[in-house]
N, CA and C atoms as a LAMMPS dump frame, in Angstrom:
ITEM: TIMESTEP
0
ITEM: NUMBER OF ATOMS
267
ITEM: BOX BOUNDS ff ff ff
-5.0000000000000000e+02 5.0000000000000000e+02
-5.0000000000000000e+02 5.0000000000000000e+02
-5.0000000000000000e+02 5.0000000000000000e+02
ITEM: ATOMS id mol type element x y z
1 1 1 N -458.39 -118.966 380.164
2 1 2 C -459.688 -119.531 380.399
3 1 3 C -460.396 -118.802 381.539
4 2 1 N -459.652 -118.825 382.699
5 2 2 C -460.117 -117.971 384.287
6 2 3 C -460.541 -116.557 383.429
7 3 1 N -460.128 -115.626 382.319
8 3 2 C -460.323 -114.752 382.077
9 3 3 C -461.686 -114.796 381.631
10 4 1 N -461.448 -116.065 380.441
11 4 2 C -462.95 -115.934 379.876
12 4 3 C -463.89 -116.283 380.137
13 5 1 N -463.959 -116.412 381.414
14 5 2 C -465.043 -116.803 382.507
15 5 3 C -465.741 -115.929 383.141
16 6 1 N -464.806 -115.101 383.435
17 6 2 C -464.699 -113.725 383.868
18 6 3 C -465.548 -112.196 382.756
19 7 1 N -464.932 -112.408 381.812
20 7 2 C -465.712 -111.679 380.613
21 7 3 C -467.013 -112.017 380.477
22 8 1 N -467.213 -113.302 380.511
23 8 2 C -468.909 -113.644 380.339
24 8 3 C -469.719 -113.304 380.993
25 9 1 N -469.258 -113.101 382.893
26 9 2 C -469.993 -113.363 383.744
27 9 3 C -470.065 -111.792 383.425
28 10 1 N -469.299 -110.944 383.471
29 10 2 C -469.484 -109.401 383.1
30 10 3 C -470.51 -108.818 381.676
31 11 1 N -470.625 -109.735 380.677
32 11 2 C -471.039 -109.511 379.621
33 11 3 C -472.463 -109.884 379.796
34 12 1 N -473.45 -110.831 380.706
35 12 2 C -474.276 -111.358 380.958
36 12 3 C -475.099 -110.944 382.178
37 13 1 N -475.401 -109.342 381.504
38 13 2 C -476.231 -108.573 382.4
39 13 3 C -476.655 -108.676 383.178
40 14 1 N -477.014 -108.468 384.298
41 14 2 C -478.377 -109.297 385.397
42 14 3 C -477.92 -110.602 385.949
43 15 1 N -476.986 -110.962 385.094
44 15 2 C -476.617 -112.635 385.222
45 15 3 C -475.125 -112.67 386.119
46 16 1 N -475.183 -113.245 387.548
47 16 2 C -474.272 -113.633 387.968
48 16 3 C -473.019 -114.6 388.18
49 17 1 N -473.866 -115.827 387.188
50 17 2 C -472.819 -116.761 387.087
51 17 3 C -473.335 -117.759 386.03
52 18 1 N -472.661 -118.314 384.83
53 18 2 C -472.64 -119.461 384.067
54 18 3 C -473.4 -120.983 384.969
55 19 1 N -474.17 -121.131 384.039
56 19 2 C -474.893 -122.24 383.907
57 19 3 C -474.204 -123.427 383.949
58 20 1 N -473.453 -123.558 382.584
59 20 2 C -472.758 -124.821 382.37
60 20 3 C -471.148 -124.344 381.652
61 21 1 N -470.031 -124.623 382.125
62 21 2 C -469.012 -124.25 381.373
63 21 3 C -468.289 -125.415 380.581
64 22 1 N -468.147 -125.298 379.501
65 22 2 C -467.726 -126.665 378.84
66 22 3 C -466.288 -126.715 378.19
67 23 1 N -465.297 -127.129 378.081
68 23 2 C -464.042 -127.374 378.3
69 23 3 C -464.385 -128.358 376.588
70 24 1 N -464.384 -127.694 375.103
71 24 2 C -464.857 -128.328 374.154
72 24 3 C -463.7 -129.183 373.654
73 25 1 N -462.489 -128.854 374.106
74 25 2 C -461.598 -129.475 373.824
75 25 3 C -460.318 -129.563 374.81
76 26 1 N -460.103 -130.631 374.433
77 26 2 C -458.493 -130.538 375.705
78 26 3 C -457.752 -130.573 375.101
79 27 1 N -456.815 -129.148 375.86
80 27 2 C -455.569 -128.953 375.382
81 27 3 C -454.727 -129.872 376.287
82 28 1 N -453.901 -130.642 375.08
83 28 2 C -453.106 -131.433 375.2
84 28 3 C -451.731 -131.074 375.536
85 29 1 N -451.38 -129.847 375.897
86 29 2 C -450.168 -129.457 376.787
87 29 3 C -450.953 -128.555 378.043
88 30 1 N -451.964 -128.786 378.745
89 30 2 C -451.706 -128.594 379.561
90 30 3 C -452.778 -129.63 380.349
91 31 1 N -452.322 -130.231 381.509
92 31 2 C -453.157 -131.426 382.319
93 31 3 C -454.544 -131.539 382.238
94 32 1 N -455.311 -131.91 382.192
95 32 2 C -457.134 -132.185 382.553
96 32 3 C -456.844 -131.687 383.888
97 33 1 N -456.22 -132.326 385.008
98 33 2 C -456.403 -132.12 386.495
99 33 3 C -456.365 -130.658 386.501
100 34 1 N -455.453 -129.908 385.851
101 34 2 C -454.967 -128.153 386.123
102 34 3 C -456.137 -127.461 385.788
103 35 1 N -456.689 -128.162 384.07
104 35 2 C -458.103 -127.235 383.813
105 35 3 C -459.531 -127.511 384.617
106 36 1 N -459.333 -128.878 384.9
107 36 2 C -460.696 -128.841 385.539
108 36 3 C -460.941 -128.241 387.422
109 37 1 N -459.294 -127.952 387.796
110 37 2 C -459.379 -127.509 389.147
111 37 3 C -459.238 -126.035 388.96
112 38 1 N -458.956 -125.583 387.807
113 38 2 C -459.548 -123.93 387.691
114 38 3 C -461.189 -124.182 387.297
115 39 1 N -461.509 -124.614 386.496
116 39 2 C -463.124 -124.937 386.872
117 39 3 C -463.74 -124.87 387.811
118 40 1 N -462.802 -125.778 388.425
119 40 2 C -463.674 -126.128 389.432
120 40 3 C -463.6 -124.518 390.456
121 41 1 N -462.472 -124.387 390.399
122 41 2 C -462.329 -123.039 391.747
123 41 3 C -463.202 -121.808 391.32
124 42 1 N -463.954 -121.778 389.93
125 42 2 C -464.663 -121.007 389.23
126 42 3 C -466.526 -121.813 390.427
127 43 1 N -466.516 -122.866 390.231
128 43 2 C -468.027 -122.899 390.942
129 43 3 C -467.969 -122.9 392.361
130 44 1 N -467.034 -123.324 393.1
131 44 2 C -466.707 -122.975 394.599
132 44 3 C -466.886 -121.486 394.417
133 45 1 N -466.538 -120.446 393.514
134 45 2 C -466.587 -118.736 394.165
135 45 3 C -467.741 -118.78 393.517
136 46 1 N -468.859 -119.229 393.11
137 46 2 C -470.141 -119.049 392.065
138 46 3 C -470.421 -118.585 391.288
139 47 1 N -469.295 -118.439 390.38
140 47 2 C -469.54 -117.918 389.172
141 47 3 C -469.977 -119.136 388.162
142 48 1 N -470.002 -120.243 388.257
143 48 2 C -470.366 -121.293 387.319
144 48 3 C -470.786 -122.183 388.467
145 49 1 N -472.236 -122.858 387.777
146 49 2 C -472.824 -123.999 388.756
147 49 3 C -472.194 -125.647 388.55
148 50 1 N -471.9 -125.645 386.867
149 50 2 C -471.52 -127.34 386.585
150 50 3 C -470.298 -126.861 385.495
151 51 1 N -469.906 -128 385.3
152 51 2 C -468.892 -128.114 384.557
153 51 3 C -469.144 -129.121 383.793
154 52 1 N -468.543 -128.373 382.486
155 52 2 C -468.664 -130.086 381.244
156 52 3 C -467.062 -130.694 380.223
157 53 1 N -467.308 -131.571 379.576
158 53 2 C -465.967 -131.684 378.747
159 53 3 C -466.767 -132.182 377.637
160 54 1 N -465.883 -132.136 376.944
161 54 2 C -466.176 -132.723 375.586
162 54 3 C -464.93 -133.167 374.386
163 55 1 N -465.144 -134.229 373.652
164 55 2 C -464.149 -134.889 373.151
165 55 3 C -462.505 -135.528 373.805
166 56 1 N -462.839 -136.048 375.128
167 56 2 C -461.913 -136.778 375.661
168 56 3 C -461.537 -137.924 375.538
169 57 1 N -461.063 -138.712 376.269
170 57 2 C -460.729 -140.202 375.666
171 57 3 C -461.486 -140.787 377.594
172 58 1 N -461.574 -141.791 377.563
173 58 2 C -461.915 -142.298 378.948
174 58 3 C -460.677 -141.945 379.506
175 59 1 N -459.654 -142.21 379.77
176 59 2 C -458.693 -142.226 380.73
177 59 3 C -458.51 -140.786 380.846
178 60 1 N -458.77 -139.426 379.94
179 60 2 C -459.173 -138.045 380.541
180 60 3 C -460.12 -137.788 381.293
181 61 1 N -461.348 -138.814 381.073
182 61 2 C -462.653 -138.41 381.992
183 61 3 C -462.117 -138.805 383.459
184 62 1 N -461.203 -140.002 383.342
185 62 2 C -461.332 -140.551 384.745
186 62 3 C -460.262 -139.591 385.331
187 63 1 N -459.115 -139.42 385.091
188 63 2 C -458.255 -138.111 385.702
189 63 3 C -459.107 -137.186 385.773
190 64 1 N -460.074 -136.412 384.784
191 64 2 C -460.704 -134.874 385.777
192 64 3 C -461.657 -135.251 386.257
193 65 1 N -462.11 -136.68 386.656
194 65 2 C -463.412 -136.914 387.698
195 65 3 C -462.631 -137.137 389.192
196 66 1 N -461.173 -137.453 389.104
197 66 2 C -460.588 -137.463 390.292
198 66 3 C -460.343 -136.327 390.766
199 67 1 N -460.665 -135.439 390.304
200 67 2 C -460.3 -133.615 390.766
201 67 3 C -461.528 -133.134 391.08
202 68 1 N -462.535 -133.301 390.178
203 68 2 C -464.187 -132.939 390.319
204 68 3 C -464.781 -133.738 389.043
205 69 1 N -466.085 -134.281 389.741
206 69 2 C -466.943 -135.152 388.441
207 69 3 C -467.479 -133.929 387.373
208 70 1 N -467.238 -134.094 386.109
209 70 2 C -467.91 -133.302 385.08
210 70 3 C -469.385 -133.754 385.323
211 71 1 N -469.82 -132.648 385.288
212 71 2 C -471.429 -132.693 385.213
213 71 3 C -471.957 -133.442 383.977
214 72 1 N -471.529 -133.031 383.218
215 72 2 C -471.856 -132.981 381.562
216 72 3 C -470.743 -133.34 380.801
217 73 1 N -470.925 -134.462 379.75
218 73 2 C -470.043 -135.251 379.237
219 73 3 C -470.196 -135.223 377.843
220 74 1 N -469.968 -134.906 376.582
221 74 2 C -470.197 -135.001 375.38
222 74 3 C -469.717 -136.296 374.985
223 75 1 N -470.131 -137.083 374.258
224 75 2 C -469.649 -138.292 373.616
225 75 3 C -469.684 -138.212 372.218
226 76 1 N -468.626 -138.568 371.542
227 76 2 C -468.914 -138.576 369.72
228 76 3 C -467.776 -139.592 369.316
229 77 1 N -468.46 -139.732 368.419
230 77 2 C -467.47 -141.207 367.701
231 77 3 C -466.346 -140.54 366.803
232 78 1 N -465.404 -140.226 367.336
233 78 2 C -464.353 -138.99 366.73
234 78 3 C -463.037 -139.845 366.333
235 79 1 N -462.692 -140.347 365.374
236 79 2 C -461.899 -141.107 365.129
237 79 3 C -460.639 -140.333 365.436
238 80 1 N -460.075 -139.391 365.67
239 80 2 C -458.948 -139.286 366.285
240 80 3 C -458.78 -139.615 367.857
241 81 1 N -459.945 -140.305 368.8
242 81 2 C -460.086 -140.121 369.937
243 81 3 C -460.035 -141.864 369.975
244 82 1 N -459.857 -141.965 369.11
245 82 2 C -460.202 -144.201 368.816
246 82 3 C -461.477 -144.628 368.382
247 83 1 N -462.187 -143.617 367.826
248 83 2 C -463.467 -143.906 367.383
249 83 3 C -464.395 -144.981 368.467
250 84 1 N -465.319 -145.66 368.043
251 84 2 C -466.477 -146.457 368.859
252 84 3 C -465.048 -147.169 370.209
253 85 1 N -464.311 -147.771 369.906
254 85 2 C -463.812 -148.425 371.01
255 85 3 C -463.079 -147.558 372.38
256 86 1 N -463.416 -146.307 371.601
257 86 2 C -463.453 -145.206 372.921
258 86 3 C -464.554 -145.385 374.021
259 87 1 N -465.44 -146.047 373.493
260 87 2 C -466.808 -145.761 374.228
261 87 3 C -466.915 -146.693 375.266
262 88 1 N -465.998 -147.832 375.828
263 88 2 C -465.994 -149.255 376.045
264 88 3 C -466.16 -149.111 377.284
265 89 1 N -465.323 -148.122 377.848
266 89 2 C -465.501 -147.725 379.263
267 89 3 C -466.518 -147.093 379.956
């Protein structure tokens, strides 16, 4: 991921650092806390201003908001995620 952060910011001429980086899915062998604190160590050096996730369950949002708040949150009624009663929180 740190790589392909890295490739973009190189591939994006003129452009010094990502806008929004979004995390579209969580990999489920490795922690939320681990990916979102390489994220995060990506906008502390400024190469990315916010950070986002997408397709989590609440109890993932609330573990990587204890590391750093996601800027940007995708919500979808994804029945492998518990569908609508995901949303409760």
């Amino acid at each position: 991921m740190l790589r392909s952060i890295s490739h973009c910011v190189a591939r994006l001429k003129g452009t010094k650092r990502i806008d929004l980086y979004e995390c579209a899915r969580v990999d489920k062998d490795v922690p939320i806390e681990e990916t979102v604190k390489a994220i995060a160590n990506c906008v502390e050096s400024g190469e990315i201003d916010f950070i986002g996730l997408s397709e989590a369950r609440a109890e993932t949002l609330r573990r990587a908001h204890a590391v750093r708040f996601p800027s940007f949150f995708l919500v979808g009624m994804f029945m492998h995620l518990g569908g609508p009663s995901n949303c409760s929180d």
